[in-house]
One Martini backbone bead per residue (centre of mass of N, CA, C, O) as a GRO file, in nm:
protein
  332
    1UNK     BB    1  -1.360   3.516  -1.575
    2UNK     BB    2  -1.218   3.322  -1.416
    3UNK     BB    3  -1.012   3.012  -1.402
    4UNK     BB    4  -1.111   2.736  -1.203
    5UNK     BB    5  -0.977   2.507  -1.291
    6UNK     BB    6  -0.839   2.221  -1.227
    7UNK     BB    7  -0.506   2.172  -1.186
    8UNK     BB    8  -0.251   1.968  -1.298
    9UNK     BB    9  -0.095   1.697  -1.157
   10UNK     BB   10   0.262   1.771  -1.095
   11UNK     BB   11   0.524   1.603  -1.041
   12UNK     BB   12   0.878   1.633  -0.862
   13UNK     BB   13   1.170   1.469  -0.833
   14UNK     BB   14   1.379   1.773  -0.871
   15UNK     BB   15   1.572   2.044  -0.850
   16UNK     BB   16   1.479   2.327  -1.011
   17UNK     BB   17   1.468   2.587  -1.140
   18UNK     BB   18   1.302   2.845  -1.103
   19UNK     BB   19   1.188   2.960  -1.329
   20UNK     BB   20   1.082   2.651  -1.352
   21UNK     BB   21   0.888   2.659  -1.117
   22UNK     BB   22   0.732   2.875  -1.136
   23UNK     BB   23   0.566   2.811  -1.416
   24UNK     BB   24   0.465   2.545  -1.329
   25UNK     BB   25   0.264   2.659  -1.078
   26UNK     BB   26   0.112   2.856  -1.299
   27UNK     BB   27   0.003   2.595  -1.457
   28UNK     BB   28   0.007   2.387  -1.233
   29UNK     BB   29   0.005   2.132  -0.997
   30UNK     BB   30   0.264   2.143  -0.808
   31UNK     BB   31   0.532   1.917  -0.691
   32UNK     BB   32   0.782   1.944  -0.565
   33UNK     BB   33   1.184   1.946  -0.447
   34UNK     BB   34   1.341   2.162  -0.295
   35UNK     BB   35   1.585   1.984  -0.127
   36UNK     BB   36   1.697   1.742  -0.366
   37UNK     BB   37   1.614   1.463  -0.235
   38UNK     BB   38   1.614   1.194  -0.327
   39UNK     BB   39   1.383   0.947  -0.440
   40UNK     BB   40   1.240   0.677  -0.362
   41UNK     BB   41   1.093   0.404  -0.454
   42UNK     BB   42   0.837   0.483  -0.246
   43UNK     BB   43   0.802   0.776  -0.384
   44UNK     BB   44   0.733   0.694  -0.645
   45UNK     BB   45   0.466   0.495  -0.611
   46UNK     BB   46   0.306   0.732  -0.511
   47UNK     BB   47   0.315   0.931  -0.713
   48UNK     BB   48   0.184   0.757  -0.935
   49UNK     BB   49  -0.080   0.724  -0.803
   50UNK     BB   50  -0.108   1.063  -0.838
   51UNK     BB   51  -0.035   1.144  -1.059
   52UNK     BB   52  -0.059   1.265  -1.371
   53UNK     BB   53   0.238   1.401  -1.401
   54UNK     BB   54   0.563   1.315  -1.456
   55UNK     BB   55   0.926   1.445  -1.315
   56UNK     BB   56   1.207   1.321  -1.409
   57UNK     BB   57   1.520   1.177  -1.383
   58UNK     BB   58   1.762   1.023  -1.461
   59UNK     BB   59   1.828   0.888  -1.153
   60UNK     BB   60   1.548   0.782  -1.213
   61UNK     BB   61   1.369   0.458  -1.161
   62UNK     BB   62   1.161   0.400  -1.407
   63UNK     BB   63   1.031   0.117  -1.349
   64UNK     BB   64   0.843  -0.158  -1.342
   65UNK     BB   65   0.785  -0.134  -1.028
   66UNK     BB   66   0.665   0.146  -1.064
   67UNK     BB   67   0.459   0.109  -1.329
   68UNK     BB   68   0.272  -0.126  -1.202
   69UNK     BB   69   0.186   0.147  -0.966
   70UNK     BB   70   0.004   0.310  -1.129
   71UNK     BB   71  -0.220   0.500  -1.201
   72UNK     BB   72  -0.435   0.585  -1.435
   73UNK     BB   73  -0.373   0.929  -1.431
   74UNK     BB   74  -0.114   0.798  -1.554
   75UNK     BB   75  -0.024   0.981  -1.876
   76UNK     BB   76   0.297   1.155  -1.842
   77UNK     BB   77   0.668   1.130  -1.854
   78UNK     BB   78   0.858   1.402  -1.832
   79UNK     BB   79   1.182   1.417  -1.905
   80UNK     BB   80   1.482   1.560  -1.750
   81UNK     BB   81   1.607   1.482  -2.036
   82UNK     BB   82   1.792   1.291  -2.299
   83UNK     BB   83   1.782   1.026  -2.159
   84UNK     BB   84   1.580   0.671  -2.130
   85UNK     BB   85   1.740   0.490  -1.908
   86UNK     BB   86   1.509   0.531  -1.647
   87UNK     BB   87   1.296   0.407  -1.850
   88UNK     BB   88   1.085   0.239  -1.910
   89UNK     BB   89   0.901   0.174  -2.229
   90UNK     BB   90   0.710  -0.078  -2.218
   91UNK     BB   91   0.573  -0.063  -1.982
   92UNK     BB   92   0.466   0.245  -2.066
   93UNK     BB   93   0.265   0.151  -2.280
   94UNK     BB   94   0.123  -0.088  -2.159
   95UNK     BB   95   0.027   0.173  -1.955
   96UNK     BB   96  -0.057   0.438  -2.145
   97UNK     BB   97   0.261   0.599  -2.136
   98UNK     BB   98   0.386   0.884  -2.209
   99UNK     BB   99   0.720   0.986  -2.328
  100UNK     BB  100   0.957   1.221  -2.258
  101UNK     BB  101   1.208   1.483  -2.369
  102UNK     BB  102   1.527   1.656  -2.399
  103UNK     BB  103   1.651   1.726  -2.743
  104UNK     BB  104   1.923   1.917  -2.820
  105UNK     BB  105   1.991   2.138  -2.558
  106UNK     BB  106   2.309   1.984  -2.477
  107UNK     BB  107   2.444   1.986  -2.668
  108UNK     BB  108   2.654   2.156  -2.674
  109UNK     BB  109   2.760   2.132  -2.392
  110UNK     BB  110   2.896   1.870  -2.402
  111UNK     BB  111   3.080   1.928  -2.623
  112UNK     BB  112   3.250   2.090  -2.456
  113UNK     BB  113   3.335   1.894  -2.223
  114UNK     BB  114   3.475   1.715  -2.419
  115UNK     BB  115   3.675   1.893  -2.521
  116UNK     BB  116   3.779   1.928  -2.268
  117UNK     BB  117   3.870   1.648  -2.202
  118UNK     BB  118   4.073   1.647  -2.441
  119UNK     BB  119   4.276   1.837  -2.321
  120UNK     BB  120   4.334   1.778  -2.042
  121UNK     BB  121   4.464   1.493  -2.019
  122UNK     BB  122   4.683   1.511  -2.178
  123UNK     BB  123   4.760   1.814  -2.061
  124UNK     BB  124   4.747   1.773  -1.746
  125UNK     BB  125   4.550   2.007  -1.589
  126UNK     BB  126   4.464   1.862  -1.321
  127UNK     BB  127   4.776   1.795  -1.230
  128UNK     BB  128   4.859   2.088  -1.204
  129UNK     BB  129   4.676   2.188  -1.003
  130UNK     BB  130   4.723   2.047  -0.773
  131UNK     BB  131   4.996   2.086  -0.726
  132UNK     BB  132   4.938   2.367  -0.661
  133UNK     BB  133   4.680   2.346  -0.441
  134UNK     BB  134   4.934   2.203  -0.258
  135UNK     BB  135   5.076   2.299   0.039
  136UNK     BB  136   5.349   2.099   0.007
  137UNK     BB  137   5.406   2.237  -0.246
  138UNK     BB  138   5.716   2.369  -0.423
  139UNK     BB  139   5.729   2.564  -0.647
  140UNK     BB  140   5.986   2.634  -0.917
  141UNK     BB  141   5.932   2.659  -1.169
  142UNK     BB  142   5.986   2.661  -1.485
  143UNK     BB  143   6.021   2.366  -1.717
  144UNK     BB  144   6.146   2.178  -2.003
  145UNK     BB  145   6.062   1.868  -1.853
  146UNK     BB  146   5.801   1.942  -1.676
  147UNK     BB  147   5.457   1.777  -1.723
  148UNK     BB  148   5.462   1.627  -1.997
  149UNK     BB  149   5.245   1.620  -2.254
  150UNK     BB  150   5.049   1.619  -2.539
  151UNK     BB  151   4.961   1.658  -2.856
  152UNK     BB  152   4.650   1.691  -3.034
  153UNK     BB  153   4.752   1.780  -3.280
  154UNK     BB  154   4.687   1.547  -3.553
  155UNK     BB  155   4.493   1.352  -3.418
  156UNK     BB  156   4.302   1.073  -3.397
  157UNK     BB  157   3.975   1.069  -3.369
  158UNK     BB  158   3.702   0.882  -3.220
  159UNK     BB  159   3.339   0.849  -3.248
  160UNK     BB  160   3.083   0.740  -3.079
  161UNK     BB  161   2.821   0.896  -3.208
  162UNK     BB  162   2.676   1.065  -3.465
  163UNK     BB  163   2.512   1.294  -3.375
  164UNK     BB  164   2.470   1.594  -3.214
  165UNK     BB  165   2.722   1.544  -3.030
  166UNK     BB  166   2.929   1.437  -3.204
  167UNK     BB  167   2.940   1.644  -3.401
  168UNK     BB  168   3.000   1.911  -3.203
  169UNK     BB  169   3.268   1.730  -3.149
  170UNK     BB  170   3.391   1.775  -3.427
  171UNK     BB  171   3.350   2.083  -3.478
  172UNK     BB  172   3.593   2.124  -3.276
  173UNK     BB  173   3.817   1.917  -3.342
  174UNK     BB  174   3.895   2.044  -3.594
  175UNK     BB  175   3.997   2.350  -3.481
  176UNK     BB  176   4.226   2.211  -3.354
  177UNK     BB  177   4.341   1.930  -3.602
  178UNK     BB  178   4.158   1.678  -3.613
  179UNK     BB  179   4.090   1.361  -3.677
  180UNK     BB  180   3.820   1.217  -3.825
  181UNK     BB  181   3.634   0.958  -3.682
  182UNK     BB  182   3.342   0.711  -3.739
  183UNK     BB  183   3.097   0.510  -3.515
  184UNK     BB  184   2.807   0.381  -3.662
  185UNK     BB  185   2.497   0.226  -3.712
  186UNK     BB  186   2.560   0.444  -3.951
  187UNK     BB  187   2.585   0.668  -4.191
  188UNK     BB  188   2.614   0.987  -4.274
  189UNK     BB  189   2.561   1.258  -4.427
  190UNK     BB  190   2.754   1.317  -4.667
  191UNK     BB  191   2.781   1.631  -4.578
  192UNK     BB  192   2.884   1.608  -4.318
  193UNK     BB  193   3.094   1.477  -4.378
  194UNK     BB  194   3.254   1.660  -4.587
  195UNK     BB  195   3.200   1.892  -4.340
  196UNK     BB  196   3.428   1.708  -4.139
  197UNK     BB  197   3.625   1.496  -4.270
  198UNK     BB  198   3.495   1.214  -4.205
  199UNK     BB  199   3.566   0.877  -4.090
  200UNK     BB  200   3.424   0.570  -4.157
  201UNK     BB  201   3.323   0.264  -3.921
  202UNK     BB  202   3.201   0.013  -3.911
  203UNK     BB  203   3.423  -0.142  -3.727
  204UNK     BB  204   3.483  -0.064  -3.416
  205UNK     BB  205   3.764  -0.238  -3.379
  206UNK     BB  206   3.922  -0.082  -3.603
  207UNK     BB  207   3.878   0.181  -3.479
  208UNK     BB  208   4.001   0.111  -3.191
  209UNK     BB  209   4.332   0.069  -3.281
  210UNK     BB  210   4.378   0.367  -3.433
  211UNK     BB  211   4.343   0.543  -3.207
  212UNK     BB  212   4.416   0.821  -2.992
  213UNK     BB  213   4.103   0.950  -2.944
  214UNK     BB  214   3.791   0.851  -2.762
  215UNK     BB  215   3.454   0.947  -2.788
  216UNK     BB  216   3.168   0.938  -2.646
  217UNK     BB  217   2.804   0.956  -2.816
  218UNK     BB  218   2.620   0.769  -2.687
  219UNK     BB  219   2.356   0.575  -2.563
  220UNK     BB  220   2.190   0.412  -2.333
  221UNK     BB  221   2.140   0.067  -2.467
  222UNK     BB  222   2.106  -0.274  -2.484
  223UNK     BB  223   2.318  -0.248  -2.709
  224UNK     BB  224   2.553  -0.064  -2.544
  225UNK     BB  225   2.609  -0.200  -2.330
  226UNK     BB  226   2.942  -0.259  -2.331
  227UNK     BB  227   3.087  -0.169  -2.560
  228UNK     BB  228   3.318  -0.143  -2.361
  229UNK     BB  229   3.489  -0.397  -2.367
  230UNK     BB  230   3.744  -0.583  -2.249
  231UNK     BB  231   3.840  -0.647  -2.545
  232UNK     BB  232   3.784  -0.362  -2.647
  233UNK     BB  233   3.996  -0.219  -2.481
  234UNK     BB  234   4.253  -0.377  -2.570
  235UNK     BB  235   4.294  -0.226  -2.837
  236UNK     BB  236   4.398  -0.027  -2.743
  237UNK     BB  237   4.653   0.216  -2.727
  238UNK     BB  238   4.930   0.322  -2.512
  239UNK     BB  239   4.860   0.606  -2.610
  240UNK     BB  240   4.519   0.635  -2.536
  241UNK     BB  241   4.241   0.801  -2.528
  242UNK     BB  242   3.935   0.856  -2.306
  243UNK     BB  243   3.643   0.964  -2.366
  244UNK     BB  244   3.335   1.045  -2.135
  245UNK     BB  245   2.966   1.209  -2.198
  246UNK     BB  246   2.735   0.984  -2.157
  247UNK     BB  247   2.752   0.656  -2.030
  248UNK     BB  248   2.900   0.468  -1.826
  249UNK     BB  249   2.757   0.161  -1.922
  250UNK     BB  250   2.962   0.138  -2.171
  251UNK     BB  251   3.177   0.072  -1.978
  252UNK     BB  252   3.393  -0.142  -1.834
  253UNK     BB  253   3.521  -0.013  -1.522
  254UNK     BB  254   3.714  -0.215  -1.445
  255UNK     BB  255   3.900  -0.235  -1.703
  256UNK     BB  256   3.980   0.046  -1.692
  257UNK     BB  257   4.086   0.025  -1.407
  258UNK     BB  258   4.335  -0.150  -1.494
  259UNK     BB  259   4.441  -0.010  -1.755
  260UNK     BB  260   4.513   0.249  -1.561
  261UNK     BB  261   4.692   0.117  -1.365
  262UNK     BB  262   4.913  -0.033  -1.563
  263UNK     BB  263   4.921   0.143  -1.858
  264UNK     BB  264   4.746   0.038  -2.112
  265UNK     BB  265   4.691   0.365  -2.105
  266UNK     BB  266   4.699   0.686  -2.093
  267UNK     BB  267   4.380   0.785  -2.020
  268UNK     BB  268   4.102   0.943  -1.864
  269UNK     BB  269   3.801   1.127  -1.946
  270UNK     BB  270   3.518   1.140  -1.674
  271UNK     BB  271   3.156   1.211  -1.618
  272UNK     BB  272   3.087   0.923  -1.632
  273UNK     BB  273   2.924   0.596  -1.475
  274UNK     BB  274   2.847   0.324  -1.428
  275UNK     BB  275   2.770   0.342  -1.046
  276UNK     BB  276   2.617   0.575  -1.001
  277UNK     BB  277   2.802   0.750  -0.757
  278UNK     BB  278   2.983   0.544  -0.780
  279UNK     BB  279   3.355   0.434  -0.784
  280UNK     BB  280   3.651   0.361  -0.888
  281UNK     BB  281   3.906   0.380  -0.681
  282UNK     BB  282   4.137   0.362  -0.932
  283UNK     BB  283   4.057   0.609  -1.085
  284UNK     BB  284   4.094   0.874  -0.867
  285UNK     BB  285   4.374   0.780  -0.811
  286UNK     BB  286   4.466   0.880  -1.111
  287UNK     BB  287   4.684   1.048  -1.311
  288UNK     BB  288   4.521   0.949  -1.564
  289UNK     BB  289   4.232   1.091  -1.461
  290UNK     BB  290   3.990   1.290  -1.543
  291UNK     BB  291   3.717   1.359  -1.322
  292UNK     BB  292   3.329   1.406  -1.290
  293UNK     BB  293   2.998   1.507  -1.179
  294UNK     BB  294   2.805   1.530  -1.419
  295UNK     BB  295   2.864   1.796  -1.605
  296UNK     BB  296   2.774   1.858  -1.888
  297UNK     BB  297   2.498   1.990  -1.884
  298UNK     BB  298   2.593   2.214  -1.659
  299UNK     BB  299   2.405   2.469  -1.728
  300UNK     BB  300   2.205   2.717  -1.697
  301UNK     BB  301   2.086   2.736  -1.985
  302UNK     BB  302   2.083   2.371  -1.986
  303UNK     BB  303   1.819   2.359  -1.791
  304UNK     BB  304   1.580   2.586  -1.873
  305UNK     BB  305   1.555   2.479  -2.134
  306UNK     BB  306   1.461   2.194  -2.025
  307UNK     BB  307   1.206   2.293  -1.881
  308UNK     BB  308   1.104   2.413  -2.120
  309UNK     BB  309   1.055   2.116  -2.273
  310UNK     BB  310   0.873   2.019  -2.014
  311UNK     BB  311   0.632   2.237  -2.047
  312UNK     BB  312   0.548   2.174  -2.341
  313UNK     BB  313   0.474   1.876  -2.332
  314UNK     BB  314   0.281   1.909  -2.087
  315UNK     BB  315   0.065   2.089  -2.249
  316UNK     BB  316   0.050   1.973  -2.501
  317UNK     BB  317  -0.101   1.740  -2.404
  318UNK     BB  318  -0.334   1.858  -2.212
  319UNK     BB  319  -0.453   1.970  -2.499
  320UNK     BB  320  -0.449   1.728  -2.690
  321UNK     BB  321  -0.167   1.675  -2.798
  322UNK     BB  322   0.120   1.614  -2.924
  323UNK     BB  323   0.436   1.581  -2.822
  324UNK     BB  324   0.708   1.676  -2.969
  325UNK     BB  325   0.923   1.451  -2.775
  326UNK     BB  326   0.798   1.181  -2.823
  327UNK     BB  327   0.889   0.835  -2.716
  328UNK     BB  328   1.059   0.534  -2.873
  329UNK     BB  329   1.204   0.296  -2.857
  330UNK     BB  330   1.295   0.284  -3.188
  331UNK     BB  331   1.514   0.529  -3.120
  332UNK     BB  332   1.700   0.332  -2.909
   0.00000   0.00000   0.00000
């Protein structure tokens, strides 16, 4: 005898790959985002009002505002990322709403993207390609003067964040020849230490004045927002760059636009913003800063993974189990 049960309304708010939204129609009564057009707060607040399971993204602002409007039968919202500042956490508590994430996913894609920043700004390699692919300009040829940017090899790097994307880009740094210091809410495990010849900083202030290369791999939580305040931005040496491929909000983005226009640093490679998807326009115009459209996670391989831990924690819970994944608060 087939099985006759209706299945749960799972909405999606925006265009996830092909094959996970397969599985999820084979799985779910799934209501898609084919267009990937995002989706309005009063569309939101529709959405909740009716679905089993939401399925939002980071861009998604799962508010106090929207989830005051939630329905009964909203039981599970299923984050489709590995932050969730995009999503209340104590009103979904207090309104019986437990919430997942797909943590672990994006290690190395995140990773590579920033050893890729890390390697670009220097190297000036995004002002190179720009200068050849401008037909106003015509290259004249190899100079022995000309592009020059600095040698990472040997640089200390500093990392704010020495999670799973913290180690995973100190053990690419290290391979370059870079060396390692971070600053984290606690030491690692000391095998990580002597694993990665990493030094721990507990004063962040003490670590970012003393850093070539500075890397953001902290989570976005109200104890992060500004960590990167115009005080201590001011502490970087006017050698110093900054790499984040965290979150915007981490740093004041005001004050890195003013440092960079200055020249009070050396440059930024940038693939998140304060006020996504808005930008400041004194970084765009920067030769000394090379921005990204929040690509740091975007492999087909790092979309597929997260859609399948989004695919098992709403299974895992429909059955009555707890999901893998479930976020409390007091992990951010």
């Amino acid at each position: 005898m087939p099985n006759t049960a209706k299945k749960p309304l799972v909405i999606v708010t925006r265009k996830l790959p092909d094959v996970v939204e397969t599985r999820m129609r084979e799985l779910f009564d799934a209501r898609l985002n084919v267009d990937d057009k995002p989706r309005s707060q009063s569309e939101l607040v529709e959405a909740v009002k009716t679905a089993q399971v939401l399925v939002p993204t980071v861009t998604d602002r799962i508010d106090r505002a929207v989830l005051s409007q939630s329905g009964p039968q909203l039981k599970l919202v299923a984050n489709f990322g590995t932050g969730v500042d995009n999503i209340d956490l104590d009103t979904a508590r207090n309104r019986g709403i437990i919430v997942t994430n797909t943590p672990g996913v994006l290690t190395e894609d995140t990773a590579d993207m920033t050893m890729a920043l890390i390697l670009a700004v220097p190297r000036r390699l995004a002002e190179g390609t720009a200068y050849l692919k401008d037909h106003r300009n015509e290259w004249a040829g190899w100079s022995p003067t000309w592009m020059l940017g600095h040698r990472i090899y040997g640089k200390r790097l500093g990392i704010i964040g020495m999670g799973r994307i913290g180690q995973a880009v100190a053990r690419r740094a290290r391979a370059f020849g870079l060396q390692i210091h971070y600053h984290n809410r606690r030491p690692v495990a000391e095998e990580i230490e002597q694993e990665l010849e990493a030094t721990y900083w507990d004063s962040l202030d003490q670590m970012l004045a003393r850093m070539d290369i500075i890397s953001v791999n902290c989570p976005h939580t109200p104890a992060t927002y500004h960590l990167l305040s115009a005080r201590r931005l001011k502490l970087l040496k006017p050698t110093a760059y900054l790499v984040n491929t965290a979150r915007g909000e981490v740093i004041d983005e005001n004050e890195l636009s003013r440092l960079v226009e200055t020249g009070a640093i050396a440059g930024a490679g940038l693939d998140v913003f304060e006020h996504e998807p808005a930008i400041n326009p004194k970084l765009l115009a920067s030769n000394r800063v090379v921005a990204l459209p929040h690509m740091g996670s975007a492999t087909i391989e790092g979309r597929i993974d997260m859609g399948e831990k989004v695919i098992i924690n709403i299974k895992t819970f429909l059955d009555g189990h707890a999901p893998p994944d479930r976020v409390h608060p007091a992990m951010f």
